[in-house]
C-alpha positions in Angstrom: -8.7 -20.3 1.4 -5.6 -20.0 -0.8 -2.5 -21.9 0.9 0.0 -20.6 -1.3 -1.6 -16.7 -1.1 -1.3 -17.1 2.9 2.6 -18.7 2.6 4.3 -15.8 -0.2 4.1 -12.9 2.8 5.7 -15.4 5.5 8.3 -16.9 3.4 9.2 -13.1 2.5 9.2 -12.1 6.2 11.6 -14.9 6.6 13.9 -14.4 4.3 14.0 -10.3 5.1 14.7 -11.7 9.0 17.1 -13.8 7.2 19.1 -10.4 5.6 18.3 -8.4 8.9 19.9 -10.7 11.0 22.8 -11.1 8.0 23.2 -7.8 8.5 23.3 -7.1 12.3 25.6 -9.9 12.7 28.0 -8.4 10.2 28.1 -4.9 11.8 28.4 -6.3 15.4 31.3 -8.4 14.6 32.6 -9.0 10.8 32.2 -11.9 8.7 33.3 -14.1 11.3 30.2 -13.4 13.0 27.4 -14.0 10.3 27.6 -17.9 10.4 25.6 -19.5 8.9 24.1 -20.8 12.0 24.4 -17.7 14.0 22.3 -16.3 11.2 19.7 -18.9 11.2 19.3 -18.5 15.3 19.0 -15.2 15.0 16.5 -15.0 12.2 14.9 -17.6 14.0 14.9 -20.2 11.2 16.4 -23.1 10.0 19.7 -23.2 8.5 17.7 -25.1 5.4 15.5 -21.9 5.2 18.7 -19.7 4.4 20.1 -22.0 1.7 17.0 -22.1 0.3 17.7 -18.4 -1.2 21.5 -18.3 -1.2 24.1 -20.9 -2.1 26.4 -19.5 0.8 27.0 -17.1 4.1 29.1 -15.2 1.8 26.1 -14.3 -0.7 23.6 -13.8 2.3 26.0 -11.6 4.1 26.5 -9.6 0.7 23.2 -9.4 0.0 22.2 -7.7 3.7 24.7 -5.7 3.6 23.9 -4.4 -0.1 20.1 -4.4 1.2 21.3 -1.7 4.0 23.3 0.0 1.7 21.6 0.2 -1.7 20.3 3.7 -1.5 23.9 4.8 -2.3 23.7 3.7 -6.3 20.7 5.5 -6.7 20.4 8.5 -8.7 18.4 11.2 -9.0 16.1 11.6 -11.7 17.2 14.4 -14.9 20.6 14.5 -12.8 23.1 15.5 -15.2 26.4 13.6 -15.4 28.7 15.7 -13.4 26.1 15.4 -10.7 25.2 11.9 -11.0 28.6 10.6 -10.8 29.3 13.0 -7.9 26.2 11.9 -6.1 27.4 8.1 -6.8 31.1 8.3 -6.0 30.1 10.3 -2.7 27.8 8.0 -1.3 30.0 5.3 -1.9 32.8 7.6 -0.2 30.5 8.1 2.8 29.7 4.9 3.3 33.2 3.9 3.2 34.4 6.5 5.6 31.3 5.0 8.3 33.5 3.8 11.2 30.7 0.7 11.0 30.8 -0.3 7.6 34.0 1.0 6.0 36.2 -1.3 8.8 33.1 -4.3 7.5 34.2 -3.6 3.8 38.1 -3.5 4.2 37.3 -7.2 5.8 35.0 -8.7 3.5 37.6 -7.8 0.6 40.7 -9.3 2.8 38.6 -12.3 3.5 37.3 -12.5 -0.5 41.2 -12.9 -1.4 40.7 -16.6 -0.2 37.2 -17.5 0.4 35.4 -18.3 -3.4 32.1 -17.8 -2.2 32.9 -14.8 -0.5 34.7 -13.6 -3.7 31.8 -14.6 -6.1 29.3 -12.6 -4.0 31.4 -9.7 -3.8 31.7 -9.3 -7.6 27.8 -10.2 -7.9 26.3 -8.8 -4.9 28.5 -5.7 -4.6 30.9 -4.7 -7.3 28.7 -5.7 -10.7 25.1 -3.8 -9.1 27.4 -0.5 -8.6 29.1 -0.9 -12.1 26.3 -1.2 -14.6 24.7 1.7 -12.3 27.1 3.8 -13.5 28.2 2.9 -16.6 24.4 3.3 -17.3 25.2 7.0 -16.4 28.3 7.4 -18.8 26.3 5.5 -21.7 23.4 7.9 -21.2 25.8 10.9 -21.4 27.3 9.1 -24.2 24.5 9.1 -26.4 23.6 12.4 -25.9 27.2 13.4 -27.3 28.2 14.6 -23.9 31.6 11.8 -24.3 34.0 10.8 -26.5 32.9 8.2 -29.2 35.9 6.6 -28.0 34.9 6.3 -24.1 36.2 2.8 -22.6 33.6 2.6 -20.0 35.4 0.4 -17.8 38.4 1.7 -17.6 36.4 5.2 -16.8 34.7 3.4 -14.1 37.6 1.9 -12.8 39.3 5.6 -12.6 35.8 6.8 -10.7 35.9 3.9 -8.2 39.3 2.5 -7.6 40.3 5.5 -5.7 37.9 5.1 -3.3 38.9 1.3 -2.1 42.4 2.0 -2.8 42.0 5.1 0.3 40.0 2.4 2.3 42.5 -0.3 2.1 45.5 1.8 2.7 44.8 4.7 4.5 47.0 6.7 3.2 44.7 9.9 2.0 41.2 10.2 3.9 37.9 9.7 2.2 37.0 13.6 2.7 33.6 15.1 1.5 35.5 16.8 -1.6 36.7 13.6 -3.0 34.3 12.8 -5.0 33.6 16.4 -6.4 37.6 16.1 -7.3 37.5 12.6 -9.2 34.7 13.3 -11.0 35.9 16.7 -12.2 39.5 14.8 -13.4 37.8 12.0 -15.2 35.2 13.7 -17.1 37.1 16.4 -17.8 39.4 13.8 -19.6 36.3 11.8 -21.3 34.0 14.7 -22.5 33.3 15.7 -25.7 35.2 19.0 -26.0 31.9 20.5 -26.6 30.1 19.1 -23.7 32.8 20.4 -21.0 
């Protein structure tokens, strides 16, 4: 019988304990809560197991929590931009606005300002995924003439996102339902080829 056959679906059941007990940690009590130890007792693995995948708590933690959240960067097939954007910015909005996970966000990007690790996976694990998602949107729309040939792409992104952690960290406007209609209107309105809008 093949060895290594019989050892690929454990090792994968291990390391998705690994990200479900990442992830349960984080939501019960914050980053101060997914040790790396407290992981690994919880997962009911060695500590060696987790570093095995990730170089730190910070990118397992990440990675569970992008695990339990990625279904907000999809987008729906023959979507047009408007709608893909809107679907995109409004997920992100929602999740944001969850009394589990918007108060786990505000701390992961407090505790990023002076933890590395925690700040690498943050740009890897969460920021960069949800970027080239939707600038893959915008360069799609692009080619199809639908945008300016002058388009910066990052700074459009920045205008679609930023809005969104900016209300999170402060507070000082709510994360409502018709936010995202409202940015995404604004932007493209500002970006579209005068034809296309």
């Amino acid at each position: 019988m093949d060895k290594t056959g019989r050892g690929r679906p454990r090792s994968e059941r291990a390391r998705l304990a690994v990200l479900e007990a990442a992830a349960d940690l984080l939501i019960e009590g914050g980053m101060t809560a997914a040790t790396m130890e407290a992981i690994a007792a919880r997962a009911g693995v060695g500590k060696a197991t987790i570093y095995k995948w990730w170089p730190s708590r910070g990118h397992v933690a990440l990675d569970s929590f992008f695990m339990r959240t990625k279904t907000t960067i999809a987008v729906e097939a023959g979507a047009s931009l408007e709608e893909a954007l809107t679907a995109k910015i409004g997920a992100l909005a929602g999740l944001l606005r969850d009394p589990a996970t918007g108060p786990l966000m505000r701390e992961i990007v407090a505790v990023a300002q002076s933890d590395p690790d925690i700040r690498s996976a943050l740009e890897e694990r969460w920021v960069r995924p949800r970027r080239v998602a939707a600038e893959q949107v915008l360069r799609e729309a692009a080619e199809r003439g639908e945008l300016r040939a002058d388009v910066d792409f990052a700074a459009a992104l920045d205008q679609l996102f930023a809005p969104l952690y900016y209300r999170l960290l402060f507070g000082h406007e709510p994360l409502d339902e018709r936010l995202a209609e409202t940015l995404v209107r604004q932007v493209i309105g500002g970006i579209a080829a005068s034809q296309a809008w």
